[in-house]
C-alpha positions in Angstrom: -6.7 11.8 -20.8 -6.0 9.3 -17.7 -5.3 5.9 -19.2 -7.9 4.2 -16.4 -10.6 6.6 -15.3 -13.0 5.7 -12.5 -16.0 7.8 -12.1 -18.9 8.4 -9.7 -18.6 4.4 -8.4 -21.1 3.4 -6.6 -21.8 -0.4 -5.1 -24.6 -1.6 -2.9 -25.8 -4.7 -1.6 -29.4 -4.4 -1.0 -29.3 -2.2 1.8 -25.8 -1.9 2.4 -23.4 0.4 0.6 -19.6 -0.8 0.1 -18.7 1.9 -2.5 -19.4 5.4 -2.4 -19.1 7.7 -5.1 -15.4 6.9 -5.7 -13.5 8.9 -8.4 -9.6 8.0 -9.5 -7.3 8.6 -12.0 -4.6 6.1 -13.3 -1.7 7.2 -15.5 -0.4 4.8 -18.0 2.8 3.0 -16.8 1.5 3.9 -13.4 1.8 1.7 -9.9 -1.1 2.6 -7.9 -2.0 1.2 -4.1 -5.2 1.0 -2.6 -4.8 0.9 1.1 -6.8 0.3 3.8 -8.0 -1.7 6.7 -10.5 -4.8 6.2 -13.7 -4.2 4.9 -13.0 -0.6 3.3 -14.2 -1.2 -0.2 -10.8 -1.8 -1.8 -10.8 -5.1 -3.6 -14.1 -5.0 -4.6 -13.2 -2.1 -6.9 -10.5 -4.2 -7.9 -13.2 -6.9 -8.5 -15.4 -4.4 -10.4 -12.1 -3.3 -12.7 -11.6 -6.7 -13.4 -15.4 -7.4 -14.5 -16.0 -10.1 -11.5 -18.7 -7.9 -9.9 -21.3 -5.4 -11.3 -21.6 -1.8 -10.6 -24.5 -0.4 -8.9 -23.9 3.4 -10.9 -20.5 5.0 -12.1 -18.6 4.6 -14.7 -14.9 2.5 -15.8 -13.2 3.2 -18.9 -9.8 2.2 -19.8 -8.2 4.3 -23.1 -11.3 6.3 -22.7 -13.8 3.0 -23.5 -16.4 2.4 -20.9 -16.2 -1.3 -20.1 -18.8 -1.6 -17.5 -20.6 -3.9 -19.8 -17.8 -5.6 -21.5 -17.0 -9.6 -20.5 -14.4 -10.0 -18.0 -12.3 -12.1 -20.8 -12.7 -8.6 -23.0 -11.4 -6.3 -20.9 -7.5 -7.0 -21.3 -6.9 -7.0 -17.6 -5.3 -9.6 -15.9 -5.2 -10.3 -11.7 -3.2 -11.7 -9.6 -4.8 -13.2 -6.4 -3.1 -14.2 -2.8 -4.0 -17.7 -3.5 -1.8 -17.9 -6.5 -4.5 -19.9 -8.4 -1.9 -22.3 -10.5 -2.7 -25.0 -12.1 -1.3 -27.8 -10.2 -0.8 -30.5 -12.7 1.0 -28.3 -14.8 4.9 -27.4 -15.1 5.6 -23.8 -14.3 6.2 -23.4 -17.9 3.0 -24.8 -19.1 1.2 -22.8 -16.3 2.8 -19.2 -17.6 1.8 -20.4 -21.1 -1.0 -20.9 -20.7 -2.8 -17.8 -21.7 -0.6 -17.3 -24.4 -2.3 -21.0 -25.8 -6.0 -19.8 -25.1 -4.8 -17.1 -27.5 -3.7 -19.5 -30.2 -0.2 -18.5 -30.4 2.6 -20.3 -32.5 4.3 -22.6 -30.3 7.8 -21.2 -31.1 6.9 -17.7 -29.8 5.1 -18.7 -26.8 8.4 -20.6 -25.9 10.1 -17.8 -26.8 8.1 -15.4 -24.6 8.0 -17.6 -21.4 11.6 -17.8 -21.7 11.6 -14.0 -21.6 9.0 -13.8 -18.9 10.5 -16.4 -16.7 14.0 -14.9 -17.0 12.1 -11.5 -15.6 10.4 -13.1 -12.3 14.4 -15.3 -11.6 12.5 -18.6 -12.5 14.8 -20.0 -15.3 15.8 -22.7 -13.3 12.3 -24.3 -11.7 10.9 -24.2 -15.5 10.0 -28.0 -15.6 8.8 -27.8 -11.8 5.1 -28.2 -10.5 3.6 -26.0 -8.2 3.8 -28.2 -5.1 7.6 -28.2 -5.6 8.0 -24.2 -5.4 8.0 -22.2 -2.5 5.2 -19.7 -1.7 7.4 -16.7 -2.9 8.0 -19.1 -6.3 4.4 -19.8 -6.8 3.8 -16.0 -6.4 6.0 -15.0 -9.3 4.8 -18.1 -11.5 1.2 -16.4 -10.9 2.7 -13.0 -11.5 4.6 -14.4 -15.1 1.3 -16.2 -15.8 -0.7 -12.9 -15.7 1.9 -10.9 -17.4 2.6 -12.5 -20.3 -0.9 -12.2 -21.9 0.5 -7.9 -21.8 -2.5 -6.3 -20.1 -3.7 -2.9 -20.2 -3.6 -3.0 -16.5 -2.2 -5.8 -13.8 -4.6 -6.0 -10.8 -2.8 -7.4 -7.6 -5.4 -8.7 -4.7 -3.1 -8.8 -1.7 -0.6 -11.1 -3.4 2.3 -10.7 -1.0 0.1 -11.0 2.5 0.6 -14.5 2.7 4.2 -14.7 2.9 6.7 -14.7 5.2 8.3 -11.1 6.0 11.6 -11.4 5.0 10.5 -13.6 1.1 7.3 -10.7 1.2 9.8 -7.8 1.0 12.2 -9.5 -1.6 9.1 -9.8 -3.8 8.1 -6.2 -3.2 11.3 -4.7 -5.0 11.3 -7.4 -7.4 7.3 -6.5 -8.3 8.2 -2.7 -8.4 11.6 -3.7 -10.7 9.5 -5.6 -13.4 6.3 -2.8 -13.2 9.2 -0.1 -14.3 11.0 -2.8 -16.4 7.6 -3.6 -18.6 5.9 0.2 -17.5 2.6 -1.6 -16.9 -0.1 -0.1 -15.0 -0.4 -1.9 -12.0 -3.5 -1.6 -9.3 -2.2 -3.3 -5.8 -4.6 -4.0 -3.1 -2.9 -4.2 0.5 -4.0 -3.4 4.3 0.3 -3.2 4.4 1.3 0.3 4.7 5.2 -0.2 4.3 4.4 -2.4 0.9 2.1 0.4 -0.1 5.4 3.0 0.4 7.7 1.2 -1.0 6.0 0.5 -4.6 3.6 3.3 -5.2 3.7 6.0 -7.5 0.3 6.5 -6.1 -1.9 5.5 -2.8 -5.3 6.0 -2.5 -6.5 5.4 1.3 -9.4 4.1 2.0 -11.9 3.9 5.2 -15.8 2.8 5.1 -16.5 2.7 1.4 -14.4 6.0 0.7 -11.4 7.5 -0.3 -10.1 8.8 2.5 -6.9 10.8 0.9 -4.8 11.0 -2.5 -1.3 11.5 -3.4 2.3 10.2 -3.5 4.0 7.6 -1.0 5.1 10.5 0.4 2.5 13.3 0.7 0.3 10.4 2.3 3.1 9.8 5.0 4.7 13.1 5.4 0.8 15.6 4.9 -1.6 13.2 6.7 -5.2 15.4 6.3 -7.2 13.7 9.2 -7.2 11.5 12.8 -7.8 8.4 10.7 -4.7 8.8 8.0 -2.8 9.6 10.4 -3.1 6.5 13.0 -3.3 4.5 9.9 -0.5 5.5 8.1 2.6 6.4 10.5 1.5 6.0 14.0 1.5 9.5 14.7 0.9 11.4 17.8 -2.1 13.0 18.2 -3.1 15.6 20.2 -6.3 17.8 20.8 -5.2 21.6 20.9 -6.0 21.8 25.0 -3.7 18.8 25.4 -0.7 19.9 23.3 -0.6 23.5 24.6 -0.9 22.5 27.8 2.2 20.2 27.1 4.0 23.3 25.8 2.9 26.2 27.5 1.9 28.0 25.0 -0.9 28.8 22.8 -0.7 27.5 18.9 -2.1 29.5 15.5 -4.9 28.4 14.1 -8.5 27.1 14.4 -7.6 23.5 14.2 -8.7 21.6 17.4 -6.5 18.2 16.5 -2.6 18.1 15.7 -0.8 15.3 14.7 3.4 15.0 14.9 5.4 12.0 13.9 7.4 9.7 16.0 10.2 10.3 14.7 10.0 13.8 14.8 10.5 14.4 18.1 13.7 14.3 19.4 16.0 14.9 22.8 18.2 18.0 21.6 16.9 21.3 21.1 17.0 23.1 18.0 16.4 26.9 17.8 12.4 27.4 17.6 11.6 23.9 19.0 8.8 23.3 21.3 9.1 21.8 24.5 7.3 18.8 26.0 8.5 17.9 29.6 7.7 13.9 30.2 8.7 10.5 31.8 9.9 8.0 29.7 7.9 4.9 30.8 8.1 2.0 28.3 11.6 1.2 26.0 11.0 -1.4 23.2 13.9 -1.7 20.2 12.9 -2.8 17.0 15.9 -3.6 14.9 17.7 -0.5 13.9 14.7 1.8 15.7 14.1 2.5 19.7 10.4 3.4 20.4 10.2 4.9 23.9 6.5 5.9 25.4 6.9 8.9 27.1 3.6 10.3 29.6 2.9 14.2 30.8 0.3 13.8 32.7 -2.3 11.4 31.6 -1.2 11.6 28.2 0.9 9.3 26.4 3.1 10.0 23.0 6.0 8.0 21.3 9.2 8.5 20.6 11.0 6.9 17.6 14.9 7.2 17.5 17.9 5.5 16.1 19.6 2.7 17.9 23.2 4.0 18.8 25.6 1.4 20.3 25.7 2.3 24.2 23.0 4.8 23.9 19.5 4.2 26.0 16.4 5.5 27.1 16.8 5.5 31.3 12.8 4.6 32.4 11.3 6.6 35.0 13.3 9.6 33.8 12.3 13.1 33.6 13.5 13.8 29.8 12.7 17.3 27.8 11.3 16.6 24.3 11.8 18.5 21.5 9.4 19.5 18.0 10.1 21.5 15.3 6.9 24.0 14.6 7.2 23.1 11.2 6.5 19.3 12.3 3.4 19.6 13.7 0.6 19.3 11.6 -3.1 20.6 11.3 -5.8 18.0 11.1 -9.4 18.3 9.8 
């Protein structure tokens, strides 16, 4: 049996329906994403999990216990929200012991275990500090320590890392995935971020209007997109309605499908024995870091390009250029 099992979840406001008959599975010791843009549904099954809102019908068990009815407080589930909540005339210590207190602990363990827990989110040294005195990444992982140390069933995560700068967000994303294996707590993230979503998941569930949109690892999301929504959410692919892509290779393609969808970085300047052939002019050049993204056209239709940056190597604009696809790299869409 799944450790958290979601089934037939339904939410509605009066009219209005947010959640449609959602069904998910969550290991134990498992780090699960739910991704999608604004206004998809996503944190308010969070919300629901965490007993903040009611159901409209389904069911939530955790261990195999229905807690649809249980008190929020009951439910051994903590969260972690993008506001960081702390208290702010407390010490980070006194803030991350807090639960621990609620709980009547002896006073020597819960020093014991914030020692521990702070030594886990590389706070050691800011134990005496307030939170006005921490940085936003800091006060993240105070907020993080605070909700771990009570030892939930399952750690919800509300979009904890949005509000942070890039380069402190994806520091905290590897540290978040090191202490989820370190503990092996289940851990629900919320994000709209489809790079955090790849780099922590075990799991991603994708979301659009209220639904779950696909299923499956980082990498089956990315790699096996199933429709024209996954796949301009997920990797900025390519895609192409059968008449335009066999008219861009001359040739007619297996199949009933009538959308295809190929990665940027899957096409590419050299043929390769079985490749298919796109003629087109390059037309935009942008480099991002390590990655050049050219915007190639063939008639009126526009595709990308994503490449490697190789010292003295560059895209010449205006330039008749023959682009290359392996068969195998261009996939079926419903």
């Amino acid at each position: 049996m799944s450790y958290v099992v979601i089934e037939g979840l339904r939410k509605t406001y009066g009219t209005s329906e947010v959640l449609s008959n959602i069904d998910m599975t969550i290991e134990k010791g498992e780090f699960v994403t739910l991704l999608g843009p604004s206004g998809c549904g996503k944190s308010t099954i969070l919300r629901i999990i965490a007993g903040l809102t009611d159901v409209t019908s389904g069911a939530i068990k955790i261990e195999g216990k229905v807690i649809n009815n249980m008190l929020p407080k009951k439910r051994e589930v903590g969260m972690v929200f993008q506001s960081y909540a702390l208290f702010p005339n407390m010490t980070v210590r006194e803030n991350v012991a807090f639960g621990l207190k609620m709980k009547k602990i002896d006073r020597k363990e819960i020093d014991l275990q914030v020692e521990e827990m702070l030594a886990i989110v590389h706070l050691t040294d800011k134990v005496n500090a307030y939170p006005h005195e921490l940085s936003g990444g800091q006060q993240q992982r105070v907020a993080l320590a605070r909700a771990l140390i009570v030892r939930p069933k399952v750690l919800l995560l509300d979009e904890p890392l949005s509000a942070l700068d890039a380069q402190i967000r994806k520091k905290l994303q590897a540290d978040l995935r090191a202490i989820q294996m370190e503990l092996g707590i289940t851990m629900v993230l919320v994000t709209h971020d489809q790079e955090e979503a790849m780099a922590v998941s075990d799991k991603v569930f994708v979301m659009s209007k209220g639904e779950i949109a696909q299923r499956g690892t980082p990498t089956e999301i990315y790699t096996k997109p199933e429709s024209e929504f996954i796949a301009n959410f997920i990797g900025n692919y390519n895609v192409f309605s059968r008449k335009e892509l066999e008219q861009m290779i001359g040739e007619t393609l297996p199949g009933g499908c009538l959308k295809f969808a190929i990665r940027p970085e899957a096409i590419h300047l050299e043929a390769a024995p079985g490749d298919l052939k796109m003629n087109a002019i390059a037309k935009e050049s942008v480099m991002n870091g390590n990655i050049i993204r050219t915007v190639f056209q063939e008639g009126n239709r526009l595709f990308s390009v994503e490449q490697l940056h190789h010292r003295g190597y560059s895209i010449e604009l205006g330039k008749a250029y023959a682009c290359f696809v392996a068969r195998e790299d261009v996939i079926d869409l419903k």
